[in-house]
C-alpha positions in Angstrom: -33.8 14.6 85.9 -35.6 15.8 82.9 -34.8 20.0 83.5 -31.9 22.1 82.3 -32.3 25.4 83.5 -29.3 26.4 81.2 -30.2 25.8 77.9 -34.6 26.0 79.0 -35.0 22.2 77.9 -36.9 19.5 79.1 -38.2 15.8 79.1 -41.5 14.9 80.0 -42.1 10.7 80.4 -44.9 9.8 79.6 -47.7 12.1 80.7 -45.9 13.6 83.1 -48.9 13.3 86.4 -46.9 11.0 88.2 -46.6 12.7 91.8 -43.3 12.0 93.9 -42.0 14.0 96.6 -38.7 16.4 97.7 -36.9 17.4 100.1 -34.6 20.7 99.9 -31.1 20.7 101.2 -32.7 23.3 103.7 -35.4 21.2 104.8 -33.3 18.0 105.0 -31.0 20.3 107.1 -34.4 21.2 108.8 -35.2 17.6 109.3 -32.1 16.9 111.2 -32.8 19.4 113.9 -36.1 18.7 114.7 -35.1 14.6 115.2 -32.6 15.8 118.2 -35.8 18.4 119.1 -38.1 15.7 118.9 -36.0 12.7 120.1 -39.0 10.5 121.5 -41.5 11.7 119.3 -39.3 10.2 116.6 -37.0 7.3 118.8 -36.7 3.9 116.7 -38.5 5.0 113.8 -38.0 6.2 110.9 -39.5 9.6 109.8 -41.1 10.9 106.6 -40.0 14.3 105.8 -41.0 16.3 102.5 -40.8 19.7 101.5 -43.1 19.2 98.2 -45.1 17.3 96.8 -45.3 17.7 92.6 -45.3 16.2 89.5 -43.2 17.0 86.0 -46.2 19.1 84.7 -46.1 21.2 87.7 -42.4 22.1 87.8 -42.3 22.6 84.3 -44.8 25.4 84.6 -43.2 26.7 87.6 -40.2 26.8 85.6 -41.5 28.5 82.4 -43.2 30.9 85.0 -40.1 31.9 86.7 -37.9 32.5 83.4 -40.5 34.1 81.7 -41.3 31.3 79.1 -45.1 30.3 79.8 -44.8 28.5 76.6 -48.5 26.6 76.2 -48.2 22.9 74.5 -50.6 21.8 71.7 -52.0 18.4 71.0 -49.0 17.6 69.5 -46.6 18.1 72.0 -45.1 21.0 70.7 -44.1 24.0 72.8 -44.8 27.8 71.9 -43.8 30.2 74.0 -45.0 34.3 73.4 -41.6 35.7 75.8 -38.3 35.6 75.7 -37.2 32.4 77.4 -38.9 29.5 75.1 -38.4 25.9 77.2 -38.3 23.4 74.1 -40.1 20.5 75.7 -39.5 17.0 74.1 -41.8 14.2 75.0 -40.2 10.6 76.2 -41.5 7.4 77.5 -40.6 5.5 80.8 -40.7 2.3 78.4 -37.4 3.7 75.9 -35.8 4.9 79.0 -36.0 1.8 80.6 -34.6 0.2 77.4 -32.2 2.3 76.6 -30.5 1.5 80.3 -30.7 -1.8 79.9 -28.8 -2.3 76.2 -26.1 0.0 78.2 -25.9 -2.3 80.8 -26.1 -5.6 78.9 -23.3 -3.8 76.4 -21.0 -2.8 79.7 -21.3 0.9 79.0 -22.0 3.7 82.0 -24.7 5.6 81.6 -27.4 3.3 82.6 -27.6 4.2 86.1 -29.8 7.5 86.4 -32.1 6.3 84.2 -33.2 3.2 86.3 -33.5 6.1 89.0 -35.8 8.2 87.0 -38.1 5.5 85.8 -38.6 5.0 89.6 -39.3 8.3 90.1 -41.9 8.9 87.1 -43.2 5.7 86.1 -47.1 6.3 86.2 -49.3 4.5 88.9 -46.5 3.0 90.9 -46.5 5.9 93.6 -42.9 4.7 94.4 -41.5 8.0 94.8 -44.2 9.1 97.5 -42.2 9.6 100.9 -45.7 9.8 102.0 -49.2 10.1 99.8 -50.1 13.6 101.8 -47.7 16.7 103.9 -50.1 15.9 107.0 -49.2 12.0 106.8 -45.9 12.8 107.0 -43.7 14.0 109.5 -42.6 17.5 108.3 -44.6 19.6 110.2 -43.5 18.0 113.9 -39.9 18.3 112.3 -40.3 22.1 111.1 -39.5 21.6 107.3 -41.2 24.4 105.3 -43.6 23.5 102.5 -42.3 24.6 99.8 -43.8 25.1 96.0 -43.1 24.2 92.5 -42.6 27.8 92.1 -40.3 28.3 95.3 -37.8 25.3 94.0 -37.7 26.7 90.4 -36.6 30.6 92.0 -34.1 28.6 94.2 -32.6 26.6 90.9 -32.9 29.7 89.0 -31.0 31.4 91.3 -28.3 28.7 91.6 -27.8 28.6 88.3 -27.4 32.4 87.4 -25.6 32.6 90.6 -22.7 29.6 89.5 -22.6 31.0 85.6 -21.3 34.3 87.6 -18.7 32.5 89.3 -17.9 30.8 86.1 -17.5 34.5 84.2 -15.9 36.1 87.1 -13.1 33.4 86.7 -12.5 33.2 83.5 -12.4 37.1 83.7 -9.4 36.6 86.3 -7.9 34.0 84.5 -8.2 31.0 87.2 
């Protein structure tokens, strides 16, 4: 959706503020419990459950922060980084995505899917990707799903990542 902890790229649509909010498989797991906990509290209803609250600019930082590439951008768009792990940051708009998805479509090819979804997710001033516009408007807290940061999501992909290229090298070391 725009990050690729693997090779430290990303796309930013358009200016990259648009909020939208997240749930972590721990919170949604979280979530779960605290319906049967809660079970009038949350009877015939449906509840709002997030663990964050963010936009692109945000989790970009948080992931130049955690790898060590606090890369800075210039007017220009382009990304410098002073450390070892340089994100290369390219800039994109909602409108070419949108396009792009629909020739695909029109021409029968796959493909054109995801994008539709992330042009809901970013697309500025819609606030369609808001489960709710605030934590204390939602229903998290009577759920017990942490709060979670930019920064604590990035650790946890991070650590996904490095954790499934291990894998990855400890099989091809036994052969499987």
């Amino acid at each position: 959706m725009g990050f690729d902890p693997n090779s430290y790229t990303a796309t930013i649509y358009d200016s990259g503020t648009e909020h939208f909010t997240g749930t972590t498989l721990q919170g949604i797991g979280q979530a779960v419990v605290g319906v049967f906990q809660h079970l009038d509290e949350t009877r015939n209803r449906f509840v709002r459950v997030l663990s964050i609250k963010t936009c692109q600019n945000e989790l970009l930082g948080a992931f130049q922060n955690v790898t060590g590439g606090t890369g800075t951008q210039d007017n220009n768009n382009n990304t410098s980084s002073p450390r070892k792990q340089h994100w290369e940051v390219q800039k994109a708009t909602i409108a070419e995505l949108l396009r792009g998805a629909r020739e695909k479509h029109h021409q029968g090819k796959p493909g054109w899917i995801l994008p539709l979804v992330v042009s809901q997710l970013f697309e500025e001033g819609q606030a369609r990707s808001l489960v709710a516009p605030s934590r204390e408007q939602s229903d998290s807290e009577l759920l017990g799903v942490k709060a979670e940061s930019a920064r604590d999501v990035a650790e946890k992909v991070v650590i996904a990542v490095a954790a499934a290229a291990a894998a990855a090298a400890q099989n091809t070391a036994v052969g499987l």
